[in-house]
N, C-alpha and C positions, 0 to 999 in steps of 0.2 A: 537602582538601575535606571539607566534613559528609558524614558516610557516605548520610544518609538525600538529601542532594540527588545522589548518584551514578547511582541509577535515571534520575533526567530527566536526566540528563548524557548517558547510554548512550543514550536516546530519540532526542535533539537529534542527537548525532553520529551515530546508525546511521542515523537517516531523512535527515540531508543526504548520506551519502553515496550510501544506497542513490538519492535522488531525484537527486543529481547525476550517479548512473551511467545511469538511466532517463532523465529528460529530456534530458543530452548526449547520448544515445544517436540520441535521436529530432533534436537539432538538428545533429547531424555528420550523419545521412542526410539531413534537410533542402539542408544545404550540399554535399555531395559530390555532388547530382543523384543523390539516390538510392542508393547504393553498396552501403550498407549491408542495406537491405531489413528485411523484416517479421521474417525468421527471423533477422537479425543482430542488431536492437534487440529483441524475444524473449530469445533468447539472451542479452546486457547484464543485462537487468534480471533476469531467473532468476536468473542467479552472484552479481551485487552483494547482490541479499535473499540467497541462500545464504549468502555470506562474512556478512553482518552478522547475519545468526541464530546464525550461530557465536563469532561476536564478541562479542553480547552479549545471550544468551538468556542464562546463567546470572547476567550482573546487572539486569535489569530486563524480560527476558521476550520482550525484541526483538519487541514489535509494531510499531511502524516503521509504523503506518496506524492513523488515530484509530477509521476502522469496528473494527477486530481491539478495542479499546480499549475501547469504545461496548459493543461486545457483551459482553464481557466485564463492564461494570460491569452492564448490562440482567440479567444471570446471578448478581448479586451476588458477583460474584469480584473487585469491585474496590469500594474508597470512592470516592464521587464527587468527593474534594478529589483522590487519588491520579489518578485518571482524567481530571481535568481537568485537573491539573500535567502527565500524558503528554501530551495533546492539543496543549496551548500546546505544550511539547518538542518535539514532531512537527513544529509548524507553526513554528516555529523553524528546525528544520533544515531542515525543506524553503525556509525563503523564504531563508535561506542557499546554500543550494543552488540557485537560483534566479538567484541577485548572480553566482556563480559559472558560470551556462551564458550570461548576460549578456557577460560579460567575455571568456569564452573566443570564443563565436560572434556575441557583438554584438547580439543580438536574442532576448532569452526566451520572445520571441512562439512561436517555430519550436518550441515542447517544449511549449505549452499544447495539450491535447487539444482535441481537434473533431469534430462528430461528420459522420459522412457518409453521406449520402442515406437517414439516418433522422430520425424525426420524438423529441419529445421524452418522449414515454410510451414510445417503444418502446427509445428510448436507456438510460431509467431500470430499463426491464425487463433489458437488455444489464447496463448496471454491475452490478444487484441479483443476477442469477444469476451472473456470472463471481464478486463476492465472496462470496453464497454457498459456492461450491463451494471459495475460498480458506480463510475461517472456517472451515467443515467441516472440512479437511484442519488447520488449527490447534488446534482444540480438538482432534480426536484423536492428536497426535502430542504437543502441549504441553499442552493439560490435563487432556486421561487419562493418569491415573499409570500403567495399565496400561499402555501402548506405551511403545515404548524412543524415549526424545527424543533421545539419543546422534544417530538419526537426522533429525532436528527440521530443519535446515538445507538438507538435500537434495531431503527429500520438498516441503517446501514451495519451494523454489526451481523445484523441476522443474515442480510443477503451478501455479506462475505463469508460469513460460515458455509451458507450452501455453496457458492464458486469455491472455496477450497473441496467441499466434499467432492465436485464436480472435476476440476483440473486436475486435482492435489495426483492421481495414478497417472496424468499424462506428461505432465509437465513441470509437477513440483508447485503448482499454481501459488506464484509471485506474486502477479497482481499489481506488484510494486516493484519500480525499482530500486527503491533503495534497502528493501527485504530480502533481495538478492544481491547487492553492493556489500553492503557491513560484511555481513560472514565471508563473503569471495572475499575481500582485500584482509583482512584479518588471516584468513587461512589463506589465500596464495591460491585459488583454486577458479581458472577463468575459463573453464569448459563450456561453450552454449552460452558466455555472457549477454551477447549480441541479444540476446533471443531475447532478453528480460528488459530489455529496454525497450528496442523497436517495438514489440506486439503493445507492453500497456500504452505506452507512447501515442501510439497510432488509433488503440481502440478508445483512448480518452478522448481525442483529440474528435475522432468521428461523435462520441456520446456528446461531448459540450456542443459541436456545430448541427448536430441533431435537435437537440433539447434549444436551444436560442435562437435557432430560425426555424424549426419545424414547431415548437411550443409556446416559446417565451414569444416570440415576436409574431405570432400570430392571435393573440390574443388583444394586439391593438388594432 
């Protein structure tokens, strides 16, 4: 394979698996009557980003979420052809990932987020502060040279476990939009789509211009 298409290859593949581990997670609790619980699909999704930032941070940076992508180009850390080759990648594997929770549980409806008993401003406030606080822990771990990335897969898996335990009753806690793209386009299900983009969209976007000119560039 062309070296330079290798990066959107690690994209594609890390974000359909991570979104296959995430979404199955949520339609096997759907199906088992619950079994699984908030702290058991929590849990899922923390390890699978864990294993794929490990897997494939050192080829292509393992963002696995077009918001992490977004901000990063918003930062000028990325060309906007390069940022938009990840994005489509992204959204590739996730609607791969998508065909895949289809087949397995027969219905990709069950893994589209929803939001519950919030309205849509305050839905969008939820995604934007949960990716927030995921960006933040990204940029310092993978794009300050100063911190040790060796640990880059941990820290970030951990502190998306807890944002799902935190979201996951309000909002279905996304985080990503392409966690919520795969199974909506797959199942036909575009209720509240809006919501999953604009919040992490925005709360990335504030966490990168936070972290580069409140952190990074004051340290010169």
């Amino acid at each position: 394979m062309n070296k330079e298409a290798t990066p959107y290859l690690a994209e594609l593949l890390g974000t359909f698996g991570f979104v296959f581990v995430a979404a199955g997670s949520i339609a096997a609790n759907s199906v088992s009557g619950n079994s699984i619980g908030i702290i058991g699909i929590a849990l899922a999704q923390g390890i699978a980003l864990l294993a794929f930032i490990y897997a494939f941070n050192h080829i292509s940076g393992a963002h696995l979420n077009p918001a992490i992508t977004i901000s990063l180009w918003i930062t000028k850390r990325m060309e906007g052809s390069v940022a938009a080759g990840y994005v489509i990648a992204q959204l590739a594997g996730a609607v791969l990932a998508g065909i895949f929770v289809e087949g397995f549980f027969g219905n990709a409806r069950l893994a589209v987020p929803q939001l519950v008993s919030v309205d849509h401003t305050f839905a969008v406030l939820v995604e934007a502060v949960l990716t927030f606080v995921l960006v933040l822990v990204f940029f310092g771990i993978i794009v300050d040279r100063r911190s040790h990335t060796s640990h880059a897969g941990l820290a970030i898996g951990l502190v998306f476990t807890g944002l799902v335990l935190v979201g996951f009753s309000l909002t279905g806690a996304a985080i990503n939009p392409a966690k919520a793209f795969g199974p909506a386009l797959v199942g036909n299900l575009w209720t509240n789509h809006l919501v999953y983009w604009v919040g992490p969209i925005l709360g990335g976007i504030a966490a990168a211009l936070t972290y580069e000119y409140g952190i990074l560039r004051s340290k010169n």
